[in-house]
C-alpha positions in Angstrom: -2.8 -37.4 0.8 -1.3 -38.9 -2.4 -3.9 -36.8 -4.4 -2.5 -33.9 -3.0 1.2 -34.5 -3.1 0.5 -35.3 -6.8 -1.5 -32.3 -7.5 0.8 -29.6 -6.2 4.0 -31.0 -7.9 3.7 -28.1 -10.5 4.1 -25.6 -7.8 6.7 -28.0 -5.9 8.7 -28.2 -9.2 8.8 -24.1 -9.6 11.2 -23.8 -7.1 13.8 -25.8 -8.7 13.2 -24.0 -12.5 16.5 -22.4 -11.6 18.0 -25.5 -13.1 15.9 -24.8 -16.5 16.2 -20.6 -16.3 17.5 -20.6 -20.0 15.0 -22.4 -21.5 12.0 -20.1 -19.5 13.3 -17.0 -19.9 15.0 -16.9 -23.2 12.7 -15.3 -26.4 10.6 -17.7 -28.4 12.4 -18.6 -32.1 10.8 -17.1 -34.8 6.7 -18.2 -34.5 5.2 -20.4 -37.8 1.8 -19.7 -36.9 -0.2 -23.1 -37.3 -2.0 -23.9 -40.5 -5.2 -24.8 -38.4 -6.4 -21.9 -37.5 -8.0 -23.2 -33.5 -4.2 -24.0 -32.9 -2.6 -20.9 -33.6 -5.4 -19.0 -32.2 -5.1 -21.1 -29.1 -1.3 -20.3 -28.9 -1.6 -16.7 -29.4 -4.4 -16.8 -26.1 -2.1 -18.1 -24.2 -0.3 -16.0 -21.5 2.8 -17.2 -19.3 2.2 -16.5 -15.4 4.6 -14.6 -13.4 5.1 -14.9 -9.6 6.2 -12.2 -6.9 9.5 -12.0 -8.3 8.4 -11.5 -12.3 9.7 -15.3 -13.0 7.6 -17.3 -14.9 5.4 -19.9 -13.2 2.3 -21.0 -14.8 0.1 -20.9 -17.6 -2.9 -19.4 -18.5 -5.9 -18.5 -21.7 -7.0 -15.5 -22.2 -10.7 -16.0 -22.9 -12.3 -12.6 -23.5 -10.9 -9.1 -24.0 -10.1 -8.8 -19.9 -10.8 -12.3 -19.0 -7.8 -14.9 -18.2 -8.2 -18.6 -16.8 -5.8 -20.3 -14.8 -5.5 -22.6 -12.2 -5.9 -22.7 -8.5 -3.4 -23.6 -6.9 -1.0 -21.2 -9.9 -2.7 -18.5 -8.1 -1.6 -19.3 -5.0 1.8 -19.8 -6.1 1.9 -16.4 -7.9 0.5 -13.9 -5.1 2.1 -15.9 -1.8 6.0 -16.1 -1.0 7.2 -19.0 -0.5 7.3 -18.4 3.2 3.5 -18.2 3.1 3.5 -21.2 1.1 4.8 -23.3 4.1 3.6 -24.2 7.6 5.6 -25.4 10.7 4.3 -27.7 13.1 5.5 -29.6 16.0 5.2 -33.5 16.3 7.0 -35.2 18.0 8.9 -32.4 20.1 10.3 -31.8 16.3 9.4 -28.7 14.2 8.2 -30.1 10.9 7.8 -28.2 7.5 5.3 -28.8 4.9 4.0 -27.2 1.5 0.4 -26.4 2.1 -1.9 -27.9 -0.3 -2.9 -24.8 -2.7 -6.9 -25.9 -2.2 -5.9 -25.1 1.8 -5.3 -22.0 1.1 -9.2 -19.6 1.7 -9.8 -17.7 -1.5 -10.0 -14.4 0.4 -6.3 -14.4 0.3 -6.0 -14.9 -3.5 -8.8 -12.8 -4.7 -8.5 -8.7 -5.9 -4.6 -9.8 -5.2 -2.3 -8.0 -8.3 -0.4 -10.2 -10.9 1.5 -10.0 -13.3 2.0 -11.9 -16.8 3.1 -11.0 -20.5 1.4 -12.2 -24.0 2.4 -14.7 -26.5 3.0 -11.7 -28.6 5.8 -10.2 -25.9 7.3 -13.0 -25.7 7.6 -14.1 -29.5 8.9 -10.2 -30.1 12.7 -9.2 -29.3 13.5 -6.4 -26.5 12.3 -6.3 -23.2 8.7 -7.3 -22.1 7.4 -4.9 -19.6 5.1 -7.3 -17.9 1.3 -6.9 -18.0 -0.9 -6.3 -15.1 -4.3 -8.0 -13.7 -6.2 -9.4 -10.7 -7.7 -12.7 -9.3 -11.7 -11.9 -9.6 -12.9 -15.0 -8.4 -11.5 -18.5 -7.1 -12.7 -21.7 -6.5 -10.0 -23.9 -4.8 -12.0 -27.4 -4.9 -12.0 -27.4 -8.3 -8.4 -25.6 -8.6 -9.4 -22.4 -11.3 -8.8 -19.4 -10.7 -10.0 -15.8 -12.8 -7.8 -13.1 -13.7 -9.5 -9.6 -14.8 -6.9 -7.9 -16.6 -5.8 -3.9 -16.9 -5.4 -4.3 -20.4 -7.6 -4.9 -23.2 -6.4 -8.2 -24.9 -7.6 -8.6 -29.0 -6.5 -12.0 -29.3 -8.3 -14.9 -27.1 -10.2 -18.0 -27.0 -13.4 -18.4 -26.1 -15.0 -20.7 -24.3 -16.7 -23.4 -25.4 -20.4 -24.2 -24.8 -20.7 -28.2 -25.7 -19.4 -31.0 -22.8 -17.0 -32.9 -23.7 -17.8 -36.5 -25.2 -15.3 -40.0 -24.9 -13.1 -40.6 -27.7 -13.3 -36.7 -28.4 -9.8 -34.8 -29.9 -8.4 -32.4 -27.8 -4.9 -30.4 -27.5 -3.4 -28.6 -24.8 -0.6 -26.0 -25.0 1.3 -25.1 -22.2 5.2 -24.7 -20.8 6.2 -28.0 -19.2 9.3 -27.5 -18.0 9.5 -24.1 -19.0 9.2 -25.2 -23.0 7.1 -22.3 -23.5 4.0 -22.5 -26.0 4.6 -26.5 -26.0 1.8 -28.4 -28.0 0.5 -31.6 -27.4 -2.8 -33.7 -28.8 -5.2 -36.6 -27.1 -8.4 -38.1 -26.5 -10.9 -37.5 -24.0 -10.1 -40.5 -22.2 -13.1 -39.9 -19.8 -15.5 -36.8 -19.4 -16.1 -37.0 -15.7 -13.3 -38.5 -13.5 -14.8 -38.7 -10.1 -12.1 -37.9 -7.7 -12.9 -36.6 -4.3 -16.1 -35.1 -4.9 -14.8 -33.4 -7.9 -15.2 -33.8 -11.8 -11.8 -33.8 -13.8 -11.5 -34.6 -17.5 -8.9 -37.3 -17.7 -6.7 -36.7 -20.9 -4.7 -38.6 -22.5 -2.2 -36.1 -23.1 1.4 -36.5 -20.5 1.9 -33.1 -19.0 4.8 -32.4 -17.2 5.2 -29.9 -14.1 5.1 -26.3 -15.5 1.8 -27.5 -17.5 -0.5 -26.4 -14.9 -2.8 -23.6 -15.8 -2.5 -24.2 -19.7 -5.7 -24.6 -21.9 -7.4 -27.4 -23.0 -8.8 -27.0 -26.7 -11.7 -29.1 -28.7 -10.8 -29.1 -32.4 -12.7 -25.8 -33.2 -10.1 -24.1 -30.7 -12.7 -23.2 -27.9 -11.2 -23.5 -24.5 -12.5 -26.7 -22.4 -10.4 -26.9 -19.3 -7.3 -25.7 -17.1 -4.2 -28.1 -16.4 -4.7 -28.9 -13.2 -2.5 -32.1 -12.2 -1.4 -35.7 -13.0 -1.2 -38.9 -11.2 2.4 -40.0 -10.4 3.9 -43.4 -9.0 7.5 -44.3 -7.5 8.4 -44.8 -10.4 7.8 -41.1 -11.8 4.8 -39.4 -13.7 2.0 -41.4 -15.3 1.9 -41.1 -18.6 -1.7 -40.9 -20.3 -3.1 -40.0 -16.8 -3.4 -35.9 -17.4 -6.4 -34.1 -15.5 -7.5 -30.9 -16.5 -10.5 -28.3 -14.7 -14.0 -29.8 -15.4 -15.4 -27.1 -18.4 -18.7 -26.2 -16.0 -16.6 -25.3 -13.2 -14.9 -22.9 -15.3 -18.7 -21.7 -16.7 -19.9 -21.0 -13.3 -17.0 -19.4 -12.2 -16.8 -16.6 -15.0 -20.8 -16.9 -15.2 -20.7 -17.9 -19.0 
């Protein structure tokens, strides 16, 4: 149960962004692009995630011309209301609310549902950003990644990357913690294959923060290795150095790379 409470904090934390609406919905400053050339083509792939309402939510990499990868459970949070995100039941003689954990929720009710999410080149440009459009394709809740086809055909993405991860390897992720849009941040493959409930995560040692989830993970050659899926927290707040991100194979199986 802590697993899960841990793991659907991004989503949890989404409905208090009010609180950081400035910072997620004002334009990027003017974009430096990166003098590596894998970072700033990893920045440019990545999309920002919109929910039902058109507010941002998640991240996501655009890794062929109509191809997106996100996470799971940022699929469920961006095609359910938040009504359908929570479940009564009675114990007790009391009526008790919950959030449903995202990996709950069948795949039949994410997949061929419409979303909606703009480019790193609408939101580094001034004027309105009239939203692109896509769908969920494919889903695979155990290992929390989702597949967006999109209606557009994207030029600039990432692709993904054929080799497995090794220990000790560099990575990078970049992502919007906290709604700090296109945020960067480098690490070490602190362990290919973290076992955890049946499931192989990379463990990173990279400190994301809720907002993260669905941003790329990136070897040094820039190709896309896994999806932000969760950290482990404590009492005491969010473990630092303790960053899990969507094993690469599930993400190969699921787009049939």
């Amino acid at each position: 149960m802590k697993f899960k409470i841990t793991r659907f904090l991004a989503v949890c934390f989404i409905l208090i962004m009010g609180a950081c609406a400035a910072c997620s919905s004002a334009q990027l400053p003017a974009y430096h692009p990166a003098e590596n050339y894998a970072i700033d083509r990893a920045v440019r792939s990545t999309i920002v995630l919109n929910d039902l309402t058109g507010d941002w939510i998640c991240g996501g990499t655009q890794i062929s011309p109509k191809q997106i990868v996100t996470a799971y459970h940022c699929a469920v949070a961006a095609v359910l209301t938040e009504e359908e995100q929570i479940e009564a039941t009675i114990e007790d003689g009391q009526i008790v609310v919950r959030d449903i954990d995202p990996a709950e929720v069948d795949p039949s009710r994410i997949v061929m549902k419409s979303v909606t999410y703009t480019t790193f080149a609408q939101n580094a440009s001034k004027g309105t950003k009239k939203p692109h459009k896509g769908w969920f394709i494919a889903a695979d809740p155990k290992h929390d990644v989702a597949l967006i086809e999109t209606e557009t055909v994207e030029d600039t993405y990432t692709p993904l990357s054929s080799s497995d991860l090794r220990h000790g390897q560099k990575v990078f992720a970049i992502g919007h913690p906290i709604g700090l849009k296109y945020s960067y941040s480098a690490g070490v493959v602190a362990m290919p294959c973290r076992e955890r409930y049946d499931v192989c995560w990379h463990q990173i040692d990279i400190h994301i923060l809720p907002g993260s989830s669905g941003g790329g993970l990136f070897n040094e050659a820039g190709e896309l290795v896994g999806a932000a899926a969760f950290g482990l927290s404590s009492s005491r707040g969010i473990i630092s150095g303790y960053s899990f991100f969507v094993y690469t194979d599930a993400i190969r199986k699921l787009t049939n790379f």
